[in-house]
C-alpha positions in Angstrom: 0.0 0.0 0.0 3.0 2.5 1.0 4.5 1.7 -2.2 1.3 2.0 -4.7 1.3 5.4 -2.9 4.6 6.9 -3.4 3.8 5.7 -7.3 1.5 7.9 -7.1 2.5 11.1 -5.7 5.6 10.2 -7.9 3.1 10.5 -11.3 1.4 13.5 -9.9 4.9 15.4 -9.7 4.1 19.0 -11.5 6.4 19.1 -14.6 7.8 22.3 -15.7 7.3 23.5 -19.1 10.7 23.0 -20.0 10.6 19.7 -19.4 7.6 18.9 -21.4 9.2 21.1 -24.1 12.4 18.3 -24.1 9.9 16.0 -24.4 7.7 17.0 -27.0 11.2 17.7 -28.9 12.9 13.9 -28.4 9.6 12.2 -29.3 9.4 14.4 -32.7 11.5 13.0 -34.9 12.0 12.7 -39.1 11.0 9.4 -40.8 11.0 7.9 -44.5 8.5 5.1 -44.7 6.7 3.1 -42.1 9.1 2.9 -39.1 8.8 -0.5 -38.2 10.1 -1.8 -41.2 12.3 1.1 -41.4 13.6 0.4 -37.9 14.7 -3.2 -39.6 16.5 -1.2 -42.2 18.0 0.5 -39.7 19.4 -2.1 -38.2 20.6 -4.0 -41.0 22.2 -1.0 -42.0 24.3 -0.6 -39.1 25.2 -4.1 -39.1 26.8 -4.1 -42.4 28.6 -1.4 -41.6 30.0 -3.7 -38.5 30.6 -6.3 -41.0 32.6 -3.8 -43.7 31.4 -6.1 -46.5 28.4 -7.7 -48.6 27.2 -10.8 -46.3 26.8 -14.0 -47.7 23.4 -14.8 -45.6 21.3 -12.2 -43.2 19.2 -13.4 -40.0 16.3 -11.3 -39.1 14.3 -12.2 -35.4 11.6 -10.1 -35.1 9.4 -9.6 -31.9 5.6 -10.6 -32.9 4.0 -7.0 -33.1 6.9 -5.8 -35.5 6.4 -9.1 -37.5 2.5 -7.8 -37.5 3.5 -3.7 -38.3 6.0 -4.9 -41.2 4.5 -7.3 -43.5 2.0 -5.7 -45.7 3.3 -2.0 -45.8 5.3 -0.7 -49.2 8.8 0.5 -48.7 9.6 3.5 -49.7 10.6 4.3 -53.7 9.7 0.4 -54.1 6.5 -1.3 -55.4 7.4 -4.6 -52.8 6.3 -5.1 -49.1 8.0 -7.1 -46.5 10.8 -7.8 -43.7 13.3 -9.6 -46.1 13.1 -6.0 -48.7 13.7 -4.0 -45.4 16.1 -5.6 -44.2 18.0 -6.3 -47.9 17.6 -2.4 -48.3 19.5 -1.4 -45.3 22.5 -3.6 -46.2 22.6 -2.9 -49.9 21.6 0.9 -50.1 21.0 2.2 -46.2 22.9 5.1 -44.6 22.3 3.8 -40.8 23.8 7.8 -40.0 20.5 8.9 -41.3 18.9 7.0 -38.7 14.8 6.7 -39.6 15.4 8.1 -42.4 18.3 5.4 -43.3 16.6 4.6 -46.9 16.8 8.0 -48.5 18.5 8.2 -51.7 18.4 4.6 -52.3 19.1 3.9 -56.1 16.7 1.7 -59.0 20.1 -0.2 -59.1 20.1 -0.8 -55.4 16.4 -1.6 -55.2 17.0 -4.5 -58.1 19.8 -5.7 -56.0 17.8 -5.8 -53.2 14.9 -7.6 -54.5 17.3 -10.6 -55.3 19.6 -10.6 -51.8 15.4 -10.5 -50.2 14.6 -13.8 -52.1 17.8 -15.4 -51.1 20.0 -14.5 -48.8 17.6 -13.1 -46.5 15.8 -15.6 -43.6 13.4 -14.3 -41.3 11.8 -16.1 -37.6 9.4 -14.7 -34.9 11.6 -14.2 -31.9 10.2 -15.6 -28.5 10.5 -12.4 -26.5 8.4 -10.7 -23.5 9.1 -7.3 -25.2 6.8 -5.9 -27.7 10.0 -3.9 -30.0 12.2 -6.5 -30.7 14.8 -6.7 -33.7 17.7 -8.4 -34.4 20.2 -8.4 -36.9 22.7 -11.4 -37.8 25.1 -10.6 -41.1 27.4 -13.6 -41.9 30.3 -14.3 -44.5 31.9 -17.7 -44.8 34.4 -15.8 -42.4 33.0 -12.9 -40.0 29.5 -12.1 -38.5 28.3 -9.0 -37.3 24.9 -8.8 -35.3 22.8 -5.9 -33.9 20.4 -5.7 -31.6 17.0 -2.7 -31.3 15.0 -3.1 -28.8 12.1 -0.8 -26.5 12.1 1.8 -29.4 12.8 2.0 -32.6 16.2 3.8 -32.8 17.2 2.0 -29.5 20.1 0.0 -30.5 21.4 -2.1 -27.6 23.8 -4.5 -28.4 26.0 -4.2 -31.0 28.7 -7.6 -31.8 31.9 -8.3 -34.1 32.6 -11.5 -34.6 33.5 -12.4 -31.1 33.9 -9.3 -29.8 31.3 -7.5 -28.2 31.4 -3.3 -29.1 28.8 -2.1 -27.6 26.1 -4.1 -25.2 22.9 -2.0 -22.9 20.9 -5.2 -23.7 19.6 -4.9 -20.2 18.8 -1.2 -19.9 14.7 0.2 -20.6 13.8 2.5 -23.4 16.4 4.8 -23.5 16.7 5.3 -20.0 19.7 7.2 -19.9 18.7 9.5 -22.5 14.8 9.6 -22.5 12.9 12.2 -21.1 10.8 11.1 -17.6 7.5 11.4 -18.5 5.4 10.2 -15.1 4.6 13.7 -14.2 2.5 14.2 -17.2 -1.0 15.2 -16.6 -4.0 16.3 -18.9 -4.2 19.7 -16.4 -0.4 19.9 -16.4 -0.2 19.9 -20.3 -3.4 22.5 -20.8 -1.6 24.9 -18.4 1.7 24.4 -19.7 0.9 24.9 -23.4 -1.1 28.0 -22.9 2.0 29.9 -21.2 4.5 29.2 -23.5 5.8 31.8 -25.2 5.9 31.9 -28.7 9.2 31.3 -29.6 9.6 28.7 -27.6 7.2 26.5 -30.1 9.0 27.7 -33.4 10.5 24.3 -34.0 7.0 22.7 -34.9 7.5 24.7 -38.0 9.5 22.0 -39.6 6.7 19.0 -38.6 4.1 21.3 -40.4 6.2 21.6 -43.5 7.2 18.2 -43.2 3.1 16.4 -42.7 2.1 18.9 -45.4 4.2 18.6 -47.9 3.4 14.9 -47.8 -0.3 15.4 -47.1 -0.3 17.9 -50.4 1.5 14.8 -52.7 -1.6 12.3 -51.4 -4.2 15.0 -52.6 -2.4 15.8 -56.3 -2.4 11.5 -57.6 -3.7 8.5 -56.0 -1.2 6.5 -53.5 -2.8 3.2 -52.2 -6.8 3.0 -51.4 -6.8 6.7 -52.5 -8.6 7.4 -49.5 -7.6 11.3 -49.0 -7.4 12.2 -52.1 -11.2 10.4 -53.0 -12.6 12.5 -49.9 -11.2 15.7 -50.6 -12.4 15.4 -54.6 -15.9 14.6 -53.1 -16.4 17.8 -51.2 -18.0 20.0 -53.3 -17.8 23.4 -51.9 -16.1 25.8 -53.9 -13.8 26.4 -51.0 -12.8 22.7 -50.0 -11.1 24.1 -46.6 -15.1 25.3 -46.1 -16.4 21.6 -45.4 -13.9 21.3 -41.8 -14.4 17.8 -41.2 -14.4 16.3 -44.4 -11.0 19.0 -44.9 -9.4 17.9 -41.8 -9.9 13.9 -42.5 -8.9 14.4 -46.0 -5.5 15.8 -45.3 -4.4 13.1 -43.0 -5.6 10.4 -44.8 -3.8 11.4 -47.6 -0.6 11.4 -46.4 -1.7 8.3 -44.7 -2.0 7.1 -48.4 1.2 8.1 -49.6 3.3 6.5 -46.6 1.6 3.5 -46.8 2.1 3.1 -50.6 5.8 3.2 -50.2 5.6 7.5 -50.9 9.0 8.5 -50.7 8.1 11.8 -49.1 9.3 12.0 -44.9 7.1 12.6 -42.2 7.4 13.9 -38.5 6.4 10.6 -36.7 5.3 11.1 -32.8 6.1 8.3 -30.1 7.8 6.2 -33.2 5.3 6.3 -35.7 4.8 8.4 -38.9 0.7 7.8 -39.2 0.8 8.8 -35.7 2.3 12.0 -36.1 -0.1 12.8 -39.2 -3.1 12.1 -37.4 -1.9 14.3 -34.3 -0.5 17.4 -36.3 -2.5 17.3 -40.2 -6.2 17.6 -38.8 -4.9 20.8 -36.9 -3.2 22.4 -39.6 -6.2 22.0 -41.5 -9.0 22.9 -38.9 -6.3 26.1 -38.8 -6.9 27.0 -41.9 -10.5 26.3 -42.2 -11.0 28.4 -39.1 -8.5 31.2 -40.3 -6.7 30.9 -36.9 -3.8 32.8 -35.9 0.3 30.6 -36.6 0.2 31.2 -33.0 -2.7 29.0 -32.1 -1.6 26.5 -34.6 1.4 25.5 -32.5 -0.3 25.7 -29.3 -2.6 23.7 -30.6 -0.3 21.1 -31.7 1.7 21.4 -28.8 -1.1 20.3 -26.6 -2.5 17.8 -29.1 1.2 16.1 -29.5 1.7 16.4 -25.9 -1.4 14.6 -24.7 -0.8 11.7 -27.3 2.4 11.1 -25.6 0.7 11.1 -22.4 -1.7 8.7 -23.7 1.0 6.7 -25.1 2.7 6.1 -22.1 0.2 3.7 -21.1 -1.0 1.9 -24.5 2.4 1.3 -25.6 4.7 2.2 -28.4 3.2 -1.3 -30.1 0.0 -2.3 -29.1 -2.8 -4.4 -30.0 -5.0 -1.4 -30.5 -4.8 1.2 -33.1 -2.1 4.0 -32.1 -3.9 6.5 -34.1 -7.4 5.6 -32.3 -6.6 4.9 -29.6 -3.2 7.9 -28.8 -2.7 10.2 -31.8 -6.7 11.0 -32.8 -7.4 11.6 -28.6 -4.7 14.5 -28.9 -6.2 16.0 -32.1 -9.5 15.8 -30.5 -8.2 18.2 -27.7 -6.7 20.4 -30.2 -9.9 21.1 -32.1 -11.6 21.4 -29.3 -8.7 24.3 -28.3 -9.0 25.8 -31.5 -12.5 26.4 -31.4 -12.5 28.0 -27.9 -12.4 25.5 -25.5 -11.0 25.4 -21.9 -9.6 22.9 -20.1 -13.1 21.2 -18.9 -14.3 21.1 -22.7 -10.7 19.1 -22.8 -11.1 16.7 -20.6 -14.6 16.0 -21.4 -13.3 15.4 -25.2 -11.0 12.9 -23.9 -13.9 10.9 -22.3 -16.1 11.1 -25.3 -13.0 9.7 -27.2 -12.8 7.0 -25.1 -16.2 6.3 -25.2 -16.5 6.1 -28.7 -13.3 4.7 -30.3 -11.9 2.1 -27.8 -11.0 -1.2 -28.9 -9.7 -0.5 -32.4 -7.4 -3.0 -33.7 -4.2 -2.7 -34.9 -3.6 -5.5 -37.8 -0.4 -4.1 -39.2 0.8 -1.3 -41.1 -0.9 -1.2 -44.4 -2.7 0.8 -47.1 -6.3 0.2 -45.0 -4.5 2.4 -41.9 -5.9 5.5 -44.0 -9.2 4.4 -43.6 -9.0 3.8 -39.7 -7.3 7.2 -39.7 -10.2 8.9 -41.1 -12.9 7.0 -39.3 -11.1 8.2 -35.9 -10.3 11.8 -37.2 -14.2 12.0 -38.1 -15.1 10.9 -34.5 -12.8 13.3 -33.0 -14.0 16.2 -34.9 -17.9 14.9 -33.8 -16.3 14.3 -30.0 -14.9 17.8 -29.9 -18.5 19.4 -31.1 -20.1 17.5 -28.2 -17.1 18.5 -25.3 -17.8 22.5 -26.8 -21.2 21.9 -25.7 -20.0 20.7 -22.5 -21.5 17.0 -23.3 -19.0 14.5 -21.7 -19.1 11.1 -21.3 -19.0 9.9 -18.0 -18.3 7.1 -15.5 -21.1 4.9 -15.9 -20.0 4.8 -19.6 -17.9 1.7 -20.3 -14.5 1.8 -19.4 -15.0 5.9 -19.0 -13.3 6.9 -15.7 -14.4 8.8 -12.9 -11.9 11.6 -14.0 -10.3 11.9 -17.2 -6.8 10.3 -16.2 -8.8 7.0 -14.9 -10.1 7.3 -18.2 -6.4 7.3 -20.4 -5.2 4.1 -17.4 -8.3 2.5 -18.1 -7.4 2.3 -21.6 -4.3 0.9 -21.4 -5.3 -1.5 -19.1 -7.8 -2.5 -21.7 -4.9 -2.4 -24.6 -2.0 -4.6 -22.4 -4.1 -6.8 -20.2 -7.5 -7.1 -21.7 -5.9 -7.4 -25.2 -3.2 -9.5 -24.1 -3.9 -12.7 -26.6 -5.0 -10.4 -29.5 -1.8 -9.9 -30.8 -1.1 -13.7 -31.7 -5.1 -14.2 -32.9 -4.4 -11.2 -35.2 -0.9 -12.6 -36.7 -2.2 -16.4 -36.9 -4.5 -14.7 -39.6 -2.4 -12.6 -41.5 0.0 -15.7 -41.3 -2.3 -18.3 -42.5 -4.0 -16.4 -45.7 
């Protein structure tokens, strides 16, 4: 009991705004293509630099939710899906310097090589791990090896071998602990105040994630990219002014880039807590419900600030993989509270679109990264636009609805509880299927 209480007076620690600043900062951060199987590239990429030569033969073990994330999505300037690509890529054309973006400026040449290293030199197995992120990467010649380990997070490499010699090895440290930011004292109250005292200046950096998700969201309007989902809503709307018709502009935008990514686009995006569709359906919806609302540059970043910002507090207990949809279940509950913001709401309207949010979306599956997450990231960018409408109204879901909390942060635990225990099997049930067609 003593210790369940210091845990908790430990999570109710009042963060300063610079501190939430460093945070929103670290879990910003550039991506080309989907990052799980980017994450493999990654890998692969620094283990061939290890090696300092073409392997003969490449190992891949894979923890079971990145086997799930990195089957069916395309890789990036390619027309092919799948592990043994991702991994074949990163040997054969990735710059593991660029990090997430490892595969830019990979070649036609490169990607033809790649395609026949992927069908033979390339094996792939499920690894039987506790942790959710889990990647490994095993280069061999007929005379040297060279192996790398990522686990936690996608850019957390932890163990990193040489033939028998072992360079570098934090195999047994958390996500990052050393260098990531401590989020416990994160609160929905904490975050409203913060974000609507920062100066300015001090939120000038989002500028680059707002070129960055545009510039992609802009290429899925032009020509179609996958289901065409964006790009079919936004030629629907038929006012003469398509930034007239809100929620239809604001879905339309980040399903579009949605489309693109999925397709294999080879246009970056700002991801958020590891993931690219994340960070478009946190940041694209606000940009457009911006300029639909002919709001001031100002309130655009404090309204992404505060819509990134409770994501990653959401996040924190759903996981950075989960069996439920990160963009239902994290990324579209921020942009909810930023629309609500940007149309005048305070920080009860907030919380009460949080609840609503969790009222209606809960329990969306994730089944991979592919070209159908468009369409789950406009069915949960439509519902936060609707939930945002009800919370300005001061309608709010409460306790006796479902797994809706007595307050708003029973609400975001009660929905990772439902994501890591009440979900626990749905991982496998989900893979067996994608498996077995």
């Amino acid at each position: 009991m003593i210790q369940k209480e210091m845990s908790q007076k430990t999570a109710l620690r009042k963060m300063t705004q610079a501190e939430m600043l460093q945070i929103l900062k670290q879990e910003l951060a550039p991506a080309l293509g989907c990052t799980e199987p980017v994450a493999i590239a990654y890998a692969a990429a620094k283990a061939r630099s290890v090696l300092g030569t073409m392997p003969n033969h490449a190992k891949i073990l894979v923890s079971r939710n990145i086997l799930k994330n990195a089957m069916g999505v395309g890789l990036p300037g390619t027309k092919v899906v799948g592990l043994e690509m991702a991994a074949a890529l990163g040997i054969i054309g990735g710059n593991s310097d660029a990090i997430l973006e490892v595969l830019d400026g990979v070649t036609p040449d490169q990607i033809q090589m790649a395609e026949q290293f992927a069908k033979t030199g390339v094996e792939v197995e499920q690894k039987v791990t506790s942790k959710k992120l889990y990647i490994e990467v095993i280069l061999k010649t007929e005379e040297d090896n060279a192996s790398v380990v990522i686990e936690d997070s996608h850019t957390n490499i932890t163990k990193i071998t040489h033939g028998a010699v072992s360079i570098y090895d934090r195999s047994s440290c958390g996500e990052i602990e050393e260098a990531e930011c401590d989020k416990s004292g994160l609160t929905v109250d904490g975050i409203y105040e913060a974000v609507t005292r920062m100066a300015p200046e001090e939120l000038s950096f989002l500028n680059e994630t707002i070129q960055m998700n545009w510039a992609i969201a802009q290429e899925g309007l032009q020509r179609r990219y996958g289901l065409g989902v964006g790009k079919n809503i936004y030629d629907s709307i038929k006012t003469e002014d398509k930034a007239d018709d809100m929620q239809n502009y604001i879905v339309a935008l980040a399903a579009a880039a949605a489309d693109v990514r999925m397709a294999g686009g080879t246009k970056p995006v700002m991801t958020i807590c590891g993931s690219g569709n994340q960070g478009i359906t946190a940041t694209l919806p606000v940009i457009a419900a911006v300029i639909s609302l002919k709001a001031s540059e100002e309130m655009l970043c404090r309204a992404l600030a505060l819509g990134c910002l409770i994501t990653i507090h959401v996040k924190q207990f759903i996981g950075k993989l989960s069996p439920l949809c990160g963009c239902g279940m994290g990324s579209s509950i921020g942009v909810c509270c930023a629309l609500t913001y940007l149309q005048g709401g305070g920080l009860s309207q907030i919380k009460s679109a949080i609840n609503n949010m969790v009222a209606d979306v809960s329990g969306i599956i994730c089944d991979g990264a592919k070209a159908g997450c468009a369409l789950k990231i406009a069915t949960v960018i439509s519902s936060a636009y609707q939930c945002s409408l009800l919370a300005l109204k001061n309608s709010g879901a409460g306790e006796l609805d479902g797994i809706v909390g007595a307050d708003v942060e029973n609400s975001i635990r009660n929905l990772g509880e439902l994501g890591n225990r009440g979900m626990a099997d749905t991982d496998r049930v989900i893979l067996d299927m994608m498996v077995c067609r």
